[in-house]
C-alpha positions in Angstrom: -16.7 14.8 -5.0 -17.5 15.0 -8.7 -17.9 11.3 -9.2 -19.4 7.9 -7.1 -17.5 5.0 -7.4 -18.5 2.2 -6.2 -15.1 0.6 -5.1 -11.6 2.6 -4.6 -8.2 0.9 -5.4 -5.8 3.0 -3.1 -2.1 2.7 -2.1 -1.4 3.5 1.3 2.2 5.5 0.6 1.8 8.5 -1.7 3.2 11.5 -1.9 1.1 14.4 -0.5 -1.1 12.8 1.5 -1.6 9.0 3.3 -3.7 6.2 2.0 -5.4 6.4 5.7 -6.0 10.0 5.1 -7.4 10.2 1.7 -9.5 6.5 2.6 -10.9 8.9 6.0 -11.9 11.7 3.7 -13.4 9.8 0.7 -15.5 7.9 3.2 -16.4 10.9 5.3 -17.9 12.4 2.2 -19.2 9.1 0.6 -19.6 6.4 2.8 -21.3 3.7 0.9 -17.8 3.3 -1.1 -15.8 0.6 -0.5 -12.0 1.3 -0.4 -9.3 -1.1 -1.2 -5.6 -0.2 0.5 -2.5 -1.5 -1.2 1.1 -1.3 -1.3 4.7 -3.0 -0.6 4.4 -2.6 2.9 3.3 -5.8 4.6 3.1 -5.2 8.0 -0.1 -6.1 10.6 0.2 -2.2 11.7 -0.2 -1.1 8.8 -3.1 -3.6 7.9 -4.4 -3.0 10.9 -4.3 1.4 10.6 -5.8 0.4 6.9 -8.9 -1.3 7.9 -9.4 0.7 11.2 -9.6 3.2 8.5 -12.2 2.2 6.6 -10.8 0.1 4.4 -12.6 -3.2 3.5 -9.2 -4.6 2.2 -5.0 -4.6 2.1 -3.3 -6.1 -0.7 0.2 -6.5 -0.5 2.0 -5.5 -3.8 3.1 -7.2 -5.6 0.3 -8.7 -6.8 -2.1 -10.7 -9.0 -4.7 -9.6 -11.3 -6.7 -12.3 -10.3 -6.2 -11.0 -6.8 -7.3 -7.8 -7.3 -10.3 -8.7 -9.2 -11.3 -10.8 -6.6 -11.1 -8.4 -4.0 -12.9 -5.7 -6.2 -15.7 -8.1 -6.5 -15.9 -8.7 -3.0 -16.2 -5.2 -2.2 -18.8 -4.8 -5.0 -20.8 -7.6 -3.7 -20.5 -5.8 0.0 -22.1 -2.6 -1.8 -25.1 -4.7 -3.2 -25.8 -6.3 0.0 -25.8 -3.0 1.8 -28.3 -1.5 -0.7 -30.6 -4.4 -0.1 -30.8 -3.6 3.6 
């Protein structure tokens, strides 16, 4: 990968490839990012295949900025407290 984000805001339905797939590979190749699943689907299968994944969160769309912030700086704050270990 070209770049190392810190945090990944992914929906799980896309086109060409799954959400679980893409969060599998991006974490296979850089695991120290933290990936954040959403979409319309609101189902505890889903969730569940999400954060099995890798994920470190599901939001359900639609949603809140505030939500999403939050969530963003939860993952952030998981980052920092891994790099202290």
């Amino acid at each position: 990968m070209r770049t190392k984000p810190d945090v990944v805001l992914m929906d799980i339905v896309m086109p060409r490839k799954s959400g679980i797939e893409a969060t599998q590979e991006i974490l296979e190749a850089l695991p120290q990012v933290r990936v954040l699943a959403c979409s319309t689907v609101d189902q505890n299968s889903m969730v569940m295949r999400a954060l099995e994944a890798g994920c470190c969160n599901y939001i359900v769309k639609p949603f809140k900025s505030e939500e999403v912030l939050s969530a963003v700086r939860n993952a952030v704050r998981l980052n920092s407290k891994e790099a202290e270990k």
